[in-house]
C-alpha positions in Angstrom: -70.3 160.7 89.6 -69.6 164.2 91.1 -68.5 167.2 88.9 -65.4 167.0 91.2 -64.5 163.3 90.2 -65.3 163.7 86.7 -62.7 166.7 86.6 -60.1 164.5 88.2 -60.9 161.1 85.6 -61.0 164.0 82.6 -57.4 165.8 83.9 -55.7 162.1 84.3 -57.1 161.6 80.4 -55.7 164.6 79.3 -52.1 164.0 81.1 -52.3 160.3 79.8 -52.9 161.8 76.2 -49.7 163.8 77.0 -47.6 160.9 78.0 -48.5 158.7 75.0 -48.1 161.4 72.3 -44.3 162.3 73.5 -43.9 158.5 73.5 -45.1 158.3 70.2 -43.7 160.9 68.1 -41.1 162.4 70.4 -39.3 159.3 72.0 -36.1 160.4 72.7 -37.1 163.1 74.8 -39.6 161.0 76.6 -36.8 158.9 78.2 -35.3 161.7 79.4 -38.6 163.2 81.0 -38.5 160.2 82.6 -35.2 161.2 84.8 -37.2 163.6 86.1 -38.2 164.2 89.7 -41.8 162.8 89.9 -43.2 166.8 91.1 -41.7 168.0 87.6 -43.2 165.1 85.2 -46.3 166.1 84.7 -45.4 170.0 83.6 -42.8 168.6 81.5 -45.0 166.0 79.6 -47.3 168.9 78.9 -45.1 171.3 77.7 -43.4 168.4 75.3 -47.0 167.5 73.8 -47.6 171.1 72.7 -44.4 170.9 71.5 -45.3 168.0 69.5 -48.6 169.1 68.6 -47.0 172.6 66.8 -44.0 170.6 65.7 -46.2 168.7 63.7 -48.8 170.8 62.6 -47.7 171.1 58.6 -46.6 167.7 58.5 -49.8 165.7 59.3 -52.0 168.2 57.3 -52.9 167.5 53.8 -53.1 171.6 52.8 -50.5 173.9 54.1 -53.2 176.2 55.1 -54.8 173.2 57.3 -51.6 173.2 59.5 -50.9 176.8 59.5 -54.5 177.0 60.5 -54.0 174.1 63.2 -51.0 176.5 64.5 -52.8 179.9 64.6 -55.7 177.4 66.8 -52.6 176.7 69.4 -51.4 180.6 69.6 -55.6 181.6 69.7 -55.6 178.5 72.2 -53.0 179.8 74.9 -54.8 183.3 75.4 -57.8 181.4 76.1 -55.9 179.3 78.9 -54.7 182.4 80.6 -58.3 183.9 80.3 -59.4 180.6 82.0 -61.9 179.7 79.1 -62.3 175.9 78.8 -61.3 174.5 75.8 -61.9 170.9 74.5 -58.7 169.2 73.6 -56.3 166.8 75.9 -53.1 169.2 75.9 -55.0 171.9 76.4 -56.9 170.6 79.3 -53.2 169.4 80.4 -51.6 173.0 80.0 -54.1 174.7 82.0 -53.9 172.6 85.0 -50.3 173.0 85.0 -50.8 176.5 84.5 -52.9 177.1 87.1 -51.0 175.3 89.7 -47.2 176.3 88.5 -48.2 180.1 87.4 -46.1 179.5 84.2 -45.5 182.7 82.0 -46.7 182.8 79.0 -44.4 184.6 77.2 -42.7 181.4 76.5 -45.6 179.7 75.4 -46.7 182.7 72.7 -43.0 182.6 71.5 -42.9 178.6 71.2 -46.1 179.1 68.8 -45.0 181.9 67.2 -41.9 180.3 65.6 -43.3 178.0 64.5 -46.3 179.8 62.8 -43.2 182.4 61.5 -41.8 179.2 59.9 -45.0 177.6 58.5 -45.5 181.2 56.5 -42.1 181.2 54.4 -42.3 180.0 51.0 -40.8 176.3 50.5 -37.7 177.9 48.4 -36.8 180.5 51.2 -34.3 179.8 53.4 -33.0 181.7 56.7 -29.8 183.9 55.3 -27.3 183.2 58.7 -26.6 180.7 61.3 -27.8 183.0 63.7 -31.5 182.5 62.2 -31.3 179.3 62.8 -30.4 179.5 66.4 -32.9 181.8 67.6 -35.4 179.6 65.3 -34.4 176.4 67.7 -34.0 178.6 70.5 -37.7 179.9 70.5 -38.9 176.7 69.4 -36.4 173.9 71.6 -34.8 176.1 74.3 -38.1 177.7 75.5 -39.8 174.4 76.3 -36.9 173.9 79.1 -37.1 177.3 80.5 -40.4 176.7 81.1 -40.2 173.5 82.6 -37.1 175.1 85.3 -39.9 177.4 85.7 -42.5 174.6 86.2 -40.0 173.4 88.7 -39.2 176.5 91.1 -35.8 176.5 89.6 -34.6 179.9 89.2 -30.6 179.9 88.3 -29.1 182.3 85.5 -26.5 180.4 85.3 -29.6 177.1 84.4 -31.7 179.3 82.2 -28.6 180.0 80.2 -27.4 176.2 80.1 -31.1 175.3 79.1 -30.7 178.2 76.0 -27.5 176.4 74.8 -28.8 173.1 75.2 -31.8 173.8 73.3 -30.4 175.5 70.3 -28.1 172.4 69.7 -30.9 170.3 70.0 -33.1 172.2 67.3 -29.8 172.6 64.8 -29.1 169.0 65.3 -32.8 167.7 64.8 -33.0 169.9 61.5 -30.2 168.8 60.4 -31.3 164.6 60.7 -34.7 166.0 59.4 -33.6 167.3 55.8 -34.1 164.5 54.0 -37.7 164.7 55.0 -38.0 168.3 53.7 -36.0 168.5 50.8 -38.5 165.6 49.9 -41.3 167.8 50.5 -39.7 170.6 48.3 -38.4 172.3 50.9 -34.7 172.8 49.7 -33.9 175.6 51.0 -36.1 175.4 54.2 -32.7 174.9 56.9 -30.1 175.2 55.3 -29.0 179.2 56.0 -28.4 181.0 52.8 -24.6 182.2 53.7 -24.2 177.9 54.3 -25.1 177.1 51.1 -23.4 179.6 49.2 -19.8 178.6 50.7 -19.9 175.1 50.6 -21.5 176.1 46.5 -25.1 174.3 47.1 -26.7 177.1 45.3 -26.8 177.5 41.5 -28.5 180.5 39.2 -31.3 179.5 37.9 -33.2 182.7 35.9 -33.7 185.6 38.5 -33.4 182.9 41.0 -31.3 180.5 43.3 -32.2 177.1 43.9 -30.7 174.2 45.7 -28.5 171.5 43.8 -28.8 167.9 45.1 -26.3 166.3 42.9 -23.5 167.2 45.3 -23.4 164.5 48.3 -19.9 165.8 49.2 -21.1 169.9 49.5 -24.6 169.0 51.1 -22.1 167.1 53.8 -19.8 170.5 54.0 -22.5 172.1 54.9 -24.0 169.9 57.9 -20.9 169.3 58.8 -20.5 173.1 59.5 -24.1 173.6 61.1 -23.3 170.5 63.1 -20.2 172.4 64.2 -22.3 175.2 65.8 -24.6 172.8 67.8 -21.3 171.4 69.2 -20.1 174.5 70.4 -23.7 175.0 72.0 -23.4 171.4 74.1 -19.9 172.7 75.1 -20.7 175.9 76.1 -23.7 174.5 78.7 -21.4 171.7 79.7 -19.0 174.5 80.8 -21.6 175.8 83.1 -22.7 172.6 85.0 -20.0 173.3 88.0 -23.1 177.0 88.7 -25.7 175.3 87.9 -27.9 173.8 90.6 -28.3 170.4 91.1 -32.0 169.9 90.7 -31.8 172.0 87.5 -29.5 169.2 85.9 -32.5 166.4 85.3 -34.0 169.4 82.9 -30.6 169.4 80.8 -30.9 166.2 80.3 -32.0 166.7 76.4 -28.0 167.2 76.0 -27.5 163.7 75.8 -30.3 163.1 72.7 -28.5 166.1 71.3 -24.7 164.6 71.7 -26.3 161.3 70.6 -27.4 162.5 67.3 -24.2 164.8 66.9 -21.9 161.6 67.5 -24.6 159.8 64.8 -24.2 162.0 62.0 -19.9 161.9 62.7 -20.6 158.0 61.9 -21.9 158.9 59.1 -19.3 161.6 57.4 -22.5 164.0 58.0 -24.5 162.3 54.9 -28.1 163.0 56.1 -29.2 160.4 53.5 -27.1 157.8 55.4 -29.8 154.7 56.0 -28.2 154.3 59.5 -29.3 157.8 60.7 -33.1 156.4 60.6 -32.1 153.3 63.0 -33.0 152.7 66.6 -33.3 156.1 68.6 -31.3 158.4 66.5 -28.9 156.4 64.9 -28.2 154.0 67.6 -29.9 150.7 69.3 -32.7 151.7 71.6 -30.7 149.9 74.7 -27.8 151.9 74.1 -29.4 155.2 74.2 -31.2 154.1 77.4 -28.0 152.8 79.0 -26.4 156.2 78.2 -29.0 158.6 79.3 -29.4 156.4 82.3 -25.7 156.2 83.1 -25.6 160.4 82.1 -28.6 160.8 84.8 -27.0 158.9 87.8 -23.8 161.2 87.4 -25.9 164.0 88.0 -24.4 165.3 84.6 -25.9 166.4 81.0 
């Protein structure tokens, strides 16, 4: 076998490895990638696995220092992609094709990984102290992984980049939200819940020199979703608002809007109770064939 042909088996490995691990642990988004134009896929399944890969870093590792490790690795990783230095793992090999042939910044990239390593530093009792926090968390960590793929695309539209910003910071709140349960069972109370949240709807209480997180309130936990839910919706309105500027083949990369007003009309169901056993069913909340009917139906309206 030629070096050429072994490059070409090892590059269709690495994008398969993509393809299976947004599947697997980031399904919702997968059906939507799907939407896209076929010339757009394979950016857009890369850029979703490092996504995945960082997302997950401190939750597959049995040491925080393991993941935070396994996240400094990704941020060490992408310099050596844009120095075109090899390196030995699927996404990787995946990223750097798609580098190469789409001349992605990697601005984008550094600030993905950076969140998240940010995030994977705080203490399990600290908390972000506004709203704001939280959006530019999902921002850099959600809305960055559709500017890049309009940039993987040739899309360049203000009016798309700032769609894709809105879009992406009600997708982050809203997946933080339906994740709490998960962290505050990992002991990480306080971990997205912004202080000045939790203080109005009276989620804190003194406890010596400090504040800590009471659990024995279903109603205030609620109040407080409920309000942080608020903002995301006010996020998927403000990009809907924009979709008579932006272009046309920009509207397939939006598509994560639908996931996001899926989950948003999920936790409604539910009065906001994160702990609600229904939240967990299907693809957020609803039956698999429903979700695919609505994202399908959302996609041939050329809408998001």
């Amino acid at each position: 076998m030629n070096s050429a042909s072994s490059t070409s088996n090892s590059l269709k490995a690495a994008f398969s490895y993509c393809v299976q691990q947004v599947r697997s642990y980031d399904y919702h988004h997968y059906l939507c990638l799907l939407e896209l134009p076929p010339s757009m896929r394979k950016a857009a399944f890369a850029l979703r696995a490092l996504n995945v890969e960082t997302a997950r870093a401190m939750d597959v590792a049995s040491d925080p220092r393991i993941g935070l490790m396994r996240l400094v690795w990704w941020q060490e990783a992408i310099d050596k992609i844009y120095a075109n230095k090899l390196i030995e793992h699927p996404t990787a090999q995946a990223l750097s094709s798609v580098i190469g042939e789409t001349k992605l910044g990697k601005t984008w990239l550094k600030r993905s990984v950076e969140a998240r390593i940010k995030d994977a530093r705080r203490e399990p009792t600290d908390m972000p102290e506004t709203m704001e926090e939280m959006e530019k968390y999902s921002e850099d960590t959600t809305s960055t992984m559709l500017y890049l793929t309009l940039q993987a695309g040739g899309i360049r539209s203000t009016a798309a980049d700032h769609a894709a910003s809105h879009v992406g910071k009600a997708s982050g709140i809203l997946l933080l939200l339906k994740s709490l349960p998960y962290h505050i069972s990992r002991d990480r109370h306080f971990s997205y819940i912004p202080a000045k949240v939790a203080s109005k709807h009276r989620l804190l209480v003194k406890q010596g020199r400090r504040e800590e997180m009471r659990l024995d309130s279903r109603e205030a936990l609620c109040d407080a979703v409920f309000e942080m839910a608020s903002v995301a919706n006010a996020h998927l309105e403000k990009a809907r608002k924009l979709a008579e500027f932006v272009p046309p083949e920009a509207v397939p990369v939006l598509l994560p809007a639908v996931p996001a007003q899926v989950l948003l009309d999920s936790l409604n169901r539910v009065q906001f109770d994160v702990f609600d056993p229904r939240l967990a069913r299907g693809v957020l909340g609803v039956s698999p064939l429903w979700y695919q009917l609505k994202l399908k139906w959302t996609s041939w309206r050329r809408k998001y």
